[in-house]
C-alpha positions in Angstrom: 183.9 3.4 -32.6 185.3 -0.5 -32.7 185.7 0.7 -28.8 182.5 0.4 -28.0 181.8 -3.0 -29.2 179.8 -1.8 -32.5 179.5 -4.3 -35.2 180.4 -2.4 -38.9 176.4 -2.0 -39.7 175.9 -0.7 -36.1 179.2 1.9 -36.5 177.8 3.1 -39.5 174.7 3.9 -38.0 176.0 6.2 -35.4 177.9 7.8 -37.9 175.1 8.7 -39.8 173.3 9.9 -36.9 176.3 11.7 -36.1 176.4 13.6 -39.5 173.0 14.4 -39.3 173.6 15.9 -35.6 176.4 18.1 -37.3 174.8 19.3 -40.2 171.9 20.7 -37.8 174.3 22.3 -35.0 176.3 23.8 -38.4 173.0 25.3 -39.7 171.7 26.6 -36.3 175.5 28.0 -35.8 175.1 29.6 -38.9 171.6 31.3 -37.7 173.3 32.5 -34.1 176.6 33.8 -36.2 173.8 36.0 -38.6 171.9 37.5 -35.2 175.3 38.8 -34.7 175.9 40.3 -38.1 172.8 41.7 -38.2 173.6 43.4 -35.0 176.6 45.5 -36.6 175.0 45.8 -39.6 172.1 47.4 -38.1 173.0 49.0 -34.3 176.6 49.6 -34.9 176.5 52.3 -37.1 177.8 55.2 -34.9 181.7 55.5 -33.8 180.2 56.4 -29.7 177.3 54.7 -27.6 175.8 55.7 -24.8 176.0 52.8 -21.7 172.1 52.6 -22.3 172.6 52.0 -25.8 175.3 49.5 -25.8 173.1 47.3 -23.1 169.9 47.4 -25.4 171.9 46.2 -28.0 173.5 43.3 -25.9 170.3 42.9 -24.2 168.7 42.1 -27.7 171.3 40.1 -29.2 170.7 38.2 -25.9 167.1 37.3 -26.7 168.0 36.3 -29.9 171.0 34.0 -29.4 168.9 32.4 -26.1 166.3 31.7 -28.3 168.4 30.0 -31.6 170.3 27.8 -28.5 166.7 26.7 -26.6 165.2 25.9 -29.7 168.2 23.9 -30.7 168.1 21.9 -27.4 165.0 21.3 -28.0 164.8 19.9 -31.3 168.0 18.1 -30.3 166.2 16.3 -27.6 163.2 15.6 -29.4 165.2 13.9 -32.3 167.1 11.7 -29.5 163.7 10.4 -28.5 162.4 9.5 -32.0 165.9 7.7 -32.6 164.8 5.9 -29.4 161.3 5.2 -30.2 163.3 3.3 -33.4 165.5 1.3 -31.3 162.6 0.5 -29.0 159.9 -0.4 -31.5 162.1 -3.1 -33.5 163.4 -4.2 -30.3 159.6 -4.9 -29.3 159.4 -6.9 -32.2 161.6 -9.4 -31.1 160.1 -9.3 -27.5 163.1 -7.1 -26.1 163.6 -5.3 -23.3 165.9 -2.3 -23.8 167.3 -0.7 -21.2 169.5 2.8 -20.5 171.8 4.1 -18.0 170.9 7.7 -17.9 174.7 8.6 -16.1 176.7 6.9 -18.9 175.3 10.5 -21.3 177.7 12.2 -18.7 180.7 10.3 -19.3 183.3 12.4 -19.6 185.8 9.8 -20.9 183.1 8.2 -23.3 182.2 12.0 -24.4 186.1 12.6 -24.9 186.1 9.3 -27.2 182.9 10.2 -29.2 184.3 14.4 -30.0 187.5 12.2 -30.9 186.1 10.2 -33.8 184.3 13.4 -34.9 187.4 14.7 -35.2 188.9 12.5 -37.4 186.0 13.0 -39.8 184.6 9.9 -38.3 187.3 7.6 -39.2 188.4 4.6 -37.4 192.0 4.5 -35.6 194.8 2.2 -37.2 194.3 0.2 -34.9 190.5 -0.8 -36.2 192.2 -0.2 -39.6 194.3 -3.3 -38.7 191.6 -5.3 -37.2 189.4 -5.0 -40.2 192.4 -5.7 -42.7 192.3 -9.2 -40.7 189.9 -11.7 -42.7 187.0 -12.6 -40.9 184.3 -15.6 -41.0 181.1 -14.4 -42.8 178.4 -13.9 -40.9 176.1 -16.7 -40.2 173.1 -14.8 -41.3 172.9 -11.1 -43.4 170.5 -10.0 -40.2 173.3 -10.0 -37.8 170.7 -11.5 -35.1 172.8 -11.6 -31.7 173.2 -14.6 -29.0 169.9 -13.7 -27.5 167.8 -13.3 -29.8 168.9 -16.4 -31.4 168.0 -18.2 -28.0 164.8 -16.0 -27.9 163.6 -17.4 -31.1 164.7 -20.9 -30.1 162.8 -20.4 -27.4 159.7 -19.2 -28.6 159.9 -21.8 -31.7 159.7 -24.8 -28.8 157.0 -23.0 -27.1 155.3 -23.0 -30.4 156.0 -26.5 -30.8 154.8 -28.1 -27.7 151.0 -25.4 -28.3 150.9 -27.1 -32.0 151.5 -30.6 -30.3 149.3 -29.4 -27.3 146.3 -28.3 -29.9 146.7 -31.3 -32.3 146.2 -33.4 -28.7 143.4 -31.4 -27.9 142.0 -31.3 -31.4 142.0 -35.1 -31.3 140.0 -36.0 -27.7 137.9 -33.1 -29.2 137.2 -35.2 -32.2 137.0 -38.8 -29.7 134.7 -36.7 -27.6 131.7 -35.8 -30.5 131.9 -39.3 -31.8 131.4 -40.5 -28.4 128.5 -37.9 -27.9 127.1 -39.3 -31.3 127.2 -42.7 -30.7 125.4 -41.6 -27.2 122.6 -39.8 -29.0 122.2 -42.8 -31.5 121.7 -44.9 -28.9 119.5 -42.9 -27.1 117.0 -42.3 -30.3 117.4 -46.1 -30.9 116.4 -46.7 -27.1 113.4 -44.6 -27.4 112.3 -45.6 -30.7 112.6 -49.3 -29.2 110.6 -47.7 -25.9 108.1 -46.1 -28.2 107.6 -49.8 -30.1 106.9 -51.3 -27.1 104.5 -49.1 -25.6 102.5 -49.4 -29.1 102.7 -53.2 -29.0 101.5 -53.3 -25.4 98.7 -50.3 -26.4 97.9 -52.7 -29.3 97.8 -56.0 -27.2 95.6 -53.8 -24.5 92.9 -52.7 -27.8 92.9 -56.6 -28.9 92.0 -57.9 -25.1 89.2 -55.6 -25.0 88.1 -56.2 -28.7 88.2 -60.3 -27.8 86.2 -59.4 -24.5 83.8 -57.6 -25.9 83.5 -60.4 -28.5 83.5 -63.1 -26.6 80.6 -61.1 -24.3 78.6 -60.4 -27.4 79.3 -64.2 -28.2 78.4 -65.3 -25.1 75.1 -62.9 -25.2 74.3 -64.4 -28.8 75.0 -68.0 -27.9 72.1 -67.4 -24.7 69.6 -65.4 -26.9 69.9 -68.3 -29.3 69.7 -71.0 -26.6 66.4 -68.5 -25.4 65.2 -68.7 -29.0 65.7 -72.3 -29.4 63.9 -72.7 -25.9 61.0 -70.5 -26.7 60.6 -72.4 -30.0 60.3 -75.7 -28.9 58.1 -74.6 -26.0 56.1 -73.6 -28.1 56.3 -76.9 -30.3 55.3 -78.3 -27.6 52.4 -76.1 -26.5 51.0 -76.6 -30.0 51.2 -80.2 -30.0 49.4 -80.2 -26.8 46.7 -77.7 -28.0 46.4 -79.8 -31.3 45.7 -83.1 -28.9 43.8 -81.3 -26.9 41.5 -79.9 -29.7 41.6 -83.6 -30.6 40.4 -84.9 -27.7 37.7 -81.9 -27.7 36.5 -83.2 -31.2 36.3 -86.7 -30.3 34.6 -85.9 -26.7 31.9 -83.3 -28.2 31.1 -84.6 -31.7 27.6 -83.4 -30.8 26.6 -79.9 -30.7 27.5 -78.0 -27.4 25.1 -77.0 -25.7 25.7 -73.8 -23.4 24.0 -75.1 -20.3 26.0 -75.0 -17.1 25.7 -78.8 -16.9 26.9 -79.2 -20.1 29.8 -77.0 -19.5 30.8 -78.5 -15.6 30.9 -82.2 -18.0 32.9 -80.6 -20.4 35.2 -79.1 -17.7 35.8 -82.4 -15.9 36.6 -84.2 -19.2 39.7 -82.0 -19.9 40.4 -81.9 -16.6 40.7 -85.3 -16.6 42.8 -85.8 -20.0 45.3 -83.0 -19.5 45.9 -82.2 -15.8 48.2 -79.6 -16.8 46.0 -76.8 -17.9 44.2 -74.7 -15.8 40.5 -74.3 -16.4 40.9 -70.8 -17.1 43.5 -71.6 -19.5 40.5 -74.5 -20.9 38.0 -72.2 -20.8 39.4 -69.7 -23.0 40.4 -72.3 -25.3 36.9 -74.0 -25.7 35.5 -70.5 -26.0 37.5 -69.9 -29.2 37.7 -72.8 -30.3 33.5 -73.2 -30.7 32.9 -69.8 -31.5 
């Protein structure tokens, strides 16, 4: 099998699968050879058949052997897939793409190679004998990973490389970005804290202009009621020192009984009159009245 190209792990796992195929075409060989002795030992029990007889016998043993064969095809083919679906699924693995040329199964020179090796109970020619009595170099790794998937995993380890470098870039300006947006929102409670200050200082200055207004109003409304006070009083002073000469000057005038004649009264009058201008006899009249009654 060193004909192919198949490494020594590879070759021995064709010949396995290769054993395996035997074994089950033995065993289902074995299950078409007892249809036939079962045949003689049950139908061929007379030394002369009819024509009739000797088809229903072939007939059955038809049915019998077409049935072992189809069911070995089939379980022959479905086996071929499941080895498949093993290739397939670790080649997946390694993000390969198998692929199959359908007409190389047809081969008649590759077939001719493959019932050869069987032949020879799966045993390589001496010419592979002499190639692998040769020392070889040990493999660089026990996987036996080929060419391309060593360059597929270079590959995808750079590509991982420049995403780690790509997310630790983006993990950084992430980073920059929320202490930028912190320093922002610091300075924006900071501005409106400083806004809110001012608004109370000027609300405060506003309520102490319109406390020292209304002050200075009720100042200004106590300083002229006092100034009216003050007025009133010495007005008054004055009005009582007046009265108080003017009774005076009634005492010294009329140190005789009044007397309540209109005469009398017109003198009386015209004295007052003439010592105090101001007063209006009304004013005089009233006062005289009170003060001699």
């Amino acid at each position: 099998m060193a004909d192919f190209g198949f490494n020594e792990h590879h070759q021995n796992e064709v010949i396995n699968y290769m054993r395996f195929a035997r074994s089950k075409r033995a065993l289902r060989l074995k299950t078409i050879d007892s249809c036939f002795q079962d045949l003689k030992d049950s139908r061929l029990i007379e030394e002369t058949y009819t024509v009739d007889e000797v088809s229903d016998m072939i007939d059955g043993l038809q049915v019998l052997v077409r049935g072992e064969v189809e069911m070995e095809l089939i379980n022959t083919a479905h086996t071929n897939v499941l080895l498949l679906r093993q290739l397939f699924s670790q080649a997946e693995k390694f993000y390969l793409r198998l692929q199959t040329d359908i007409s190389e199964l047809e081969n008649r020179e590759l077939l001719e190679q493959v019932a050869e090796f069987e032949k020879t109970d799966f045993k390589p020619n001496s010419k592979v004998n002499q190639e692998s009595s040769k020392p070889k170099l040990a493999p660089l790794n026990e996987g036996g990973v080929s060419e391309l998937l060593q360059k597929e995993i270079s590959r995808l380890q750079e590509d991982n490389d420049k995403l780690k470098a790509r997310l630790r870039t983006l993990e950084s300006q992430a980073m920059s970005a929320l202490d930028d947006k912190s320093k922002a929102e610091r300075a924006l409670k900071a501005l409106q804290k400083s806004q809110g200050d001012h608004q109370e200082i000027a609300n405060l200055e506003g309520t102490v202009a319109a406390m020292q207004a209304d002050f200075e109003k009720t100042l200004n409304a106590n300083v002229a009621s006092q100034k009216d006070l003050q007025d009133s009083l010495v007005s008054a002073k004055h009005d009582l020192l007046r009265v108080q000469e003017q009774l005076s000057l009634a005492e010294k005038c009329h140190h005789k009984p009044l007397l309540t004649t209109p005469n009398h009264l017109r003198d009386l009058s015209s004295c007052l009159k003439a010592r105090n201008h101001s007063y209006s006899p009304s004013y005089l009249r009233n006062l005289i009245t009170c003060f001699y009654t």
